[in-house]
DOMI-544649 format. One record per residue (C-alpha): residue number from 1; residue in three letters; x, y, z. Coordinates in nm, 3 decimals. Each point is the difference from the previous one (the first is absolute). Layout:
@nr: NUM&rest: Ala&x: X&y: Y&z: Z
...
! end
This chain:
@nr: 1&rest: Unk&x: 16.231&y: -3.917&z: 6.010
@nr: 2&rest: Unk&x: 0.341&y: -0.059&z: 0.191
@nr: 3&rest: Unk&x: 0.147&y: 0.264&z: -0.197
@nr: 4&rest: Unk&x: -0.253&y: 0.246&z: 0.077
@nr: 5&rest: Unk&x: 0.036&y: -0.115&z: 0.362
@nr: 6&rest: Unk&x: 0.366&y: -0.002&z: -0.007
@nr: 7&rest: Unk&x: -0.061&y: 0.427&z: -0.124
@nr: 8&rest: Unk&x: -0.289&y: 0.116&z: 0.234
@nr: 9&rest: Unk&x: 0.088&y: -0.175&z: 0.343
@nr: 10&rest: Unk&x: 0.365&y: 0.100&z: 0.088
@nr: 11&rest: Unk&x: -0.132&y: 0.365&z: -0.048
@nr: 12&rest: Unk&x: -0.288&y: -0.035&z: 0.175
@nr: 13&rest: Unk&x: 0.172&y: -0.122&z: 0.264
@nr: 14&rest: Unk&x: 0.278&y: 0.224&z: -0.036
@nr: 15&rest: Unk&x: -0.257&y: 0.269&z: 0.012
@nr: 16&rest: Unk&x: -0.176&y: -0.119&z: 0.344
@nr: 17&rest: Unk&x: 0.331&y: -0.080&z: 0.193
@nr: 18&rest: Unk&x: 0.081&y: 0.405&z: -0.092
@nr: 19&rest: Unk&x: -0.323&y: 0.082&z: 0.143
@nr: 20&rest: Unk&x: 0.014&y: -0.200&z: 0.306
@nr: 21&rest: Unk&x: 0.383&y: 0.117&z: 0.050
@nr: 22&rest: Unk&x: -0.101&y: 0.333&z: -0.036
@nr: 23&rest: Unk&x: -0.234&y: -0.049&z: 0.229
@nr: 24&rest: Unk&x: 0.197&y: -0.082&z: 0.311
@nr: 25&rest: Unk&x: 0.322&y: 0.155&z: -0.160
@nr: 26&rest: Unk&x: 0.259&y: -0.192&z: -0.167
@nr: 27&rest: Unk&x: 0.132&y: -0.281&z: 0.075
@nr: 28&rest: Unk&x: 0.431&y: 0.021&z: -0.086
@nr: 29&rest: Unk&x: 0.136&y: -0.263&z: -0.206
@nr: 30&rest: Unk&x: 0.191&y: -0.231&z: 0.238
@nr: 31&rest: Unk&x: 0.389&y: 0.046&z: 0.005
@nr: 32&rest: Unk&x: 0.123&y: -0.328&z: 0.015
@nr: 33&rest: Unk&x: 0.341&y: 0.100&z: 0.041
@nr: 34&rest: Unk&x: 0.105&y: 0.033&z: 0.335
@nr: 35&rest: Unk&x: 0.292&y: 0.184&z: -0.037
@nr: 36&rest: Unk&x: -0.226&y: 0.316&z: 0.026
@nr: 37&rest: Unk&x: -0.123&y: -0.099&z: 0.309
@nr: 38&rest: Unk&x: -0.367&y: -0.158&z: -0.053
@nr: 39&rest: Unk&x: -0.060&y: -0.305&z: 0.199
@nr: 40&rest: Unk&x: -0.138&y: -0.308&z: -0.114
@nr: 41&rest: Unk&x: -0.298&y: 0.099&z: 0.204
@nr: 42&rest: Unk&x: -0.079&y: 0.309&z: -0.165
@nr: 43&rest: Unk&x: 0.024&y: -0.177&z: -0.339
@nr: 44&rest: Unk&x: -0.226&y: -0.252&z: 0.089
@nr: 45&rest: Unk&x: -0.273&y: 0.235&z: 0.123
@nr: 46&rest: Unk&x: 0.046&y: 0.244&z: -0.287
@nr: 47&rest: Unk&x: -0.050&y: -0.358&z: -0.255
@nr: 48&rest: Unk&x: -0.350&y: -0.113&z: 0.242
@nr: 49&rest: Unk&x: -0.115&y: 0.357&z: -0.033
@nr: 50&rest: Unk&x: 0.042&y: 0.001&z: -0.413
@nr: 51&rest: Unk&x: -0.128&y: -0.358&z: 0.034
@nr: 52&rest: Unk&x: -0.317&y: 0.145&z: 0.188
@nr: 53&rest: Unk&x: -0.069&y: 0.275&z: -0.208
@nr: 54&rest: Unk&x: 0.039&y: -0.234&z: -0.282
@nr: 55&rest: Unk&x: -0.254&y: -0.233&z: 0.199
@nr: 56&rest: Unk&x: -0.233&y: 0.264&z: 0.026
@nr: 57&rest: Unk&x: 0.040&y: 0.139&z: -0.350
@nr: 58&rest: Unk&x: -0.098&y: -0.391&z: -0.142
@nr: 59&rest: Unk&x: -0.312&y: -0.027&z: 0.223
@nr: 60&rest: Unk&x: -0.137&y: 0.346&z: -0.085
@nr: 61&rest: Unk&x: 0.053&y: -0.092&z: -0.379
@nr: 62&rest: Unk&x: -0.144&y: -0.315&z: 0.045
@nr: 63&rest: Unk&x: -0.313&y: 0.160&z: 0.189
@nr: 64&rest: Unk&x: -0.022&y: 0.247&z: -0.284
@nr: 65&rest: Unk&x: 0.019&y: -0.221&z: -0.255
@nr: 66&rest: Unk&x: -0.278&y: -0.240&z: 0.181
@nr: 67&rest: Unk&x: -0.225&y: 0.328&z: 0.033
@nr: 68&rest: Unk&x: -0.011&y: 0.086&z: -0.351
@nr: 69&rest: Unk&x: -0.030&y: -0.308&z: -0.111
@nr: 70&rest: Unk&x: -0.282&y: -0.056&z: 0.221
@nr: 71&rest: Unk&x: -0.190&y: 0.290&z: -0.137
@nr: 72&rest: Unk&x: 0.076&y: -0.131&z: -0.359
@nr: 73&rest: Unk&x: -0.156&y: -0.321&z: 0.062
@nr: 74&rest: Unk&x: -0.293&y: 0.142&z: 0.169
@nr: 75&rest: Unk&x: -0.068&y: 0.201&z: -0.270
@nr: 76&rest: Unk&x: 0.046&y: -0.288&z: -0.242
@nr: 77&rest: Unk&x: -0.254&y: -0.237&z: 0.221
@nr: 78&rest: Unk&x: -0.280&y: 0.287&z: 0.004
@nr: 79&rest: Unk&x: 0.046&y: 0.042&z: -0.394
@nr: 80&rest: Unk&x: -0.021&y: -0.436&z: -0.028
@nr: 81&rest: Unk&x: -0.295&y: -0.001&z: 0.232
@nr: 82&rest: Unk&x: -0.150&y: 0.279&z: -0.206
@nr: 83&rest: Unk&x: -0.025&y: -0.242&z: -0.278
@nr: 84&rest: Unk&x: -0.195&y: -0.295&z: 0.191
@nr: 85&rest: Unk&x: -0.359&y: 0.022&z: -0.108
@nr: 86&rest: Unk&x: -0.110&y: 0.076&z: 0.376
@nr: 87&rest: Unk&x: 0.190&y: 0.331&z: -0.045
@nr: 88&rest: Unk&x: -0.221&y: 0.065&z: -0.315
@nr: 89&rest: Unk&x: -0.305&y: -0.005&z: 0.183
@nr: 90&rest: Unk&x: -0.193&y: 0.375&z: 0.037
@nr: 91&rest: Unk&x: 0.045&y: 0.107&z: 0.360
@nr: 92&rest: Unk&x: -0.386&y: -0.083&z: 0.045
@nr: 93&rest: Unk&x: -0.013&y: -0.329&z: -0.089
@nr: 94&rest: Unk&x: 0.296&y: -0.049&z: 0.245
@nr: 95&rest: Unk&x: -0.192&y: 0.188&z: 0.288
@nr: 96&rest: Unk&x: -0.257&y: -0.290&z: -0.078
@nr: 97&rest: Unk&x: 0.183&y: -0.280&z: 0.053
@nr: 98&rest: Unk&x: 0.103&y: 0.150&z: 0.327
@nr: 99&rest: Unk&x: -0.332&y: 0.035&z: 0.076
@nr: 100&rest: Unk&x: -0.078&y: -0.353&z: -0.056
@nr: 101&rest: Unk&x: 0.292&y: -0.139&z: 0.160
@nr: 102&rest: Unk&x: -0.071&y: 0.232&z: 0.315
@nr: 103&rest: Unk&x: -0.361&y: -0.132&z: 0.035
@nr: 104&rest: Unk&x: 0.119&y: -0.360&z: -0.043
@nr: 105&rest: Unk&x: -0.105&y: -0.233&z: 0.214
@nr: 106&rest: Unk&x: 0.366&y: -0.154&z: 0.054
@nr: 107&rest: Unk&x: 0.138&y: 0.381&z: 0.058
@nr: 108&rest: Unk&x: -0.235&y: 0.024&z: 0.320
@nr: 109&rest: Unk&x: 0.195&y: -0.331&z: 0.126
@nr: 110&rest: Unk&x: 0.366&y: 0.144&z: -0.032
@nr: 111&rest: Unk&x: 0.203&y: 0.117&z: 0.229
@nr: 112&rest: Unk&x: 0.013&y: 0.462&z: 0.022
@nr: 113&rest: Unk&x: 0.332&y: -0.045&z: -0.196
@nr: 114&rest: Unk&x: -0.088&y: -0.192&z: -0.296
@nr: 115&rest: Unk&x: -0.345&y: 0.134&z: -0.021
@nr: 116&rest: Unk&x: -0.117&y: 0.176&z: -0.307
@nr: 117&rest: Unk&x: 0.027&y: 0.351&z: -0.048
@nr: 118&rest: Unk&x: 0.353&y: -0.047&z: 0.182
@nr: 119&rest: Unk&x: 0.112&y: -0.252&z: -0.186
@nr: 120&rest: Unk&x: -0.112&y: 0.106&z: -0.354
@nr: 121&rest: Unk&x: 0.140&y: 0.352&z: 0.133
@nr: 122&rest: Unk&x: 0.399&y: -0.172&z: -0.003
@nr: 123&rest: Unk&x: -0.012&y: -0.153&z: -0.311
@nr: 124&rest: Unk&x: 0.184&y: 0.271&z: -0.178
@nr: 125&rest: Unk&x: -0.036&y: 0.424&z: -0.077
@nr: 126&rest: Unk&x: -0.264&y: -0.007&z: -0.206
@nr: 127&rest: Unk&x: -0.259&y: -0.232&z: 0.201
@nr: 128&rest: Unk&x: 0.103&y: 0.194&z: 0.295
@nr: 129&rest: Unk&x: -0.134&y: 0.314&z: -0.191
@nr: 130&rest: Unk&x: -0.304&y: -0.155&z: -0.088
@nr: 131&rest: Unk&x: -0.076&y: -0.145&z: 0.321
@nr: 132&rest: Unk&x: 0.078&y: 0.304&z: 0.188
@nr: 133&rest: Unk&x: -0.228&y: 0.224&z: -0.244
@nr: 134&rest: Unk&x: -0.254&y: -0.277&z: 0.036
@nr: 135&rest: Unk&x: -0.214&y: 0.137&z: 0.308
@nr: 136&rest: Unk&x: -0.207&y: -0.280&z: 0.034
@nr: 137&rest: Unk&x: 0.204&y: -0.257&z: 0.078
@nr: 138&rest: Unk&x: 0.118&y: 0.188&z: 0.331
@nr: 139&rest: Unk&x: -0.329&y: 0.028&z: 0.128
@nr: 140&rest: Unk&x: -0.023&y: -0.302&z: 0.222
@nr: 141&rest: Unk&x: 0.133&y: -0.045&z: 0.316
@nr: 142&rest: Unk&x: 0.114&y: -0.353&z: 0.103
@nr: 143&rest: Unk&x: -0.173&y: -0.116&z: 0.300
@nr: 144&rest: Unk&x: 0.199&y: -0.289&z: -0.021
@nr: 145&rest: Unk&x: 0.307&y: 0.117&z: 0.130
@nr: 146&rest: Unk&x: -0.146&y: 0.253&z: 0.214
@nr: 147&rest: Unk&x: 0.144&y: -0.165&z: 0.287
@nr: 148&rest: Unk&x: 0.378&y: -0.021&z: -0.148
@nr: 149&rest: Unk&x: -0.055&y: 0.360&z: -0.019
@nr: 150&rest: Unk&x: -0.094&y: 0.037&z: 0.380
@nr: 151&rest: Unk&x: 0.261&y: -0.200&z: 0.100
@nr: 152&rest: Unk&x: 0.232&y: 0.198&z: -0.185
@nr: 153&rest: Unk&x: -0.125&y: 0.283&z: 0.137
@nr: 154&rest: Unk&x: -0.024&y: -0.113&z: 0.366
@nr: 155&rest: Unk&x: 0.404&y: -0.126&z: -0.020
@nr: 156&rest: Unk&x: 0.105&y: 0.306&z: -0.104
@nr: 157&rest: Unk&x: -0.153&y: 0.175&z: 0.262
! end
């Protein structure tokens, strides 16, 4: 792994730094001798402005690199969850359950954010689709935070 490391991330970042220098134009090697009349001032911002760019270059890599890997392990999570025996259940039989857990007598006690459909709704892709496709369980409105939704209403006014 470190040798594979110690191949891909000097050109990578080799490869940004070019692109953010060629951005903004380049930035000249400092002349640290003063005989040809560069100060010590110049050096030092032409060094902070390689050390920027090179700042720059890291945190875009490392913001790529979190990105992709990010979408990897999504990917990898849906294909695990796929396998739970939940997943495995017809799209029906899941609308059921909703159905069930909507007409619950405990649902009707919860607060408009952890109510069923909502909740069942955030679980993950695939319950979203089925609860969204699922008419029924939208067709109730909840008196019981009717007046959240006037106050709401009435502040923004």
């Amino acid at each position: 792994m470190d040798a594979i490391a110690a191949d891909v991330v000097p050109q990578l970042m080799q490869r940004l730094m070019h692109c953010f220098i060629s951005e903004r134009g380049p930035v000249t090697a400092p002349n640290t001798n003063r005989a040809n009349g560069v100060s010590g001032d110049d050096i030092v911002e032409r060094l902070q402005e390689k050390c920027n760019t090179l700042v720059r270059a890291r945190d875009f890599a490392m913001d790529a690199i979190n990105s992709h890997a990010g979408r990897l392990l999504s990917g990898i999570r849906i294909q695990i969850n796929q396998q739970t025996a939940i997943y495995r259940l017809p799209d029906e039989v899941l609308a059921i359950v909703f159905k069930f857990t909507v007409a619950s007598e405990g649902n009707s006690l919860q607060p408009l954010t952890t109510k069923a459909p909502l909740n069942v709704s955030r679980v993950s892709r695939a319950w979203r689709a089925v609860a969204l496709s699922t008419a029924t369980l939208w067709t109730t409105i909840d008196v019981m935070n009717a007046p959240l939704a006037r106050e709401r209403r009435i502040s923004v006014l």
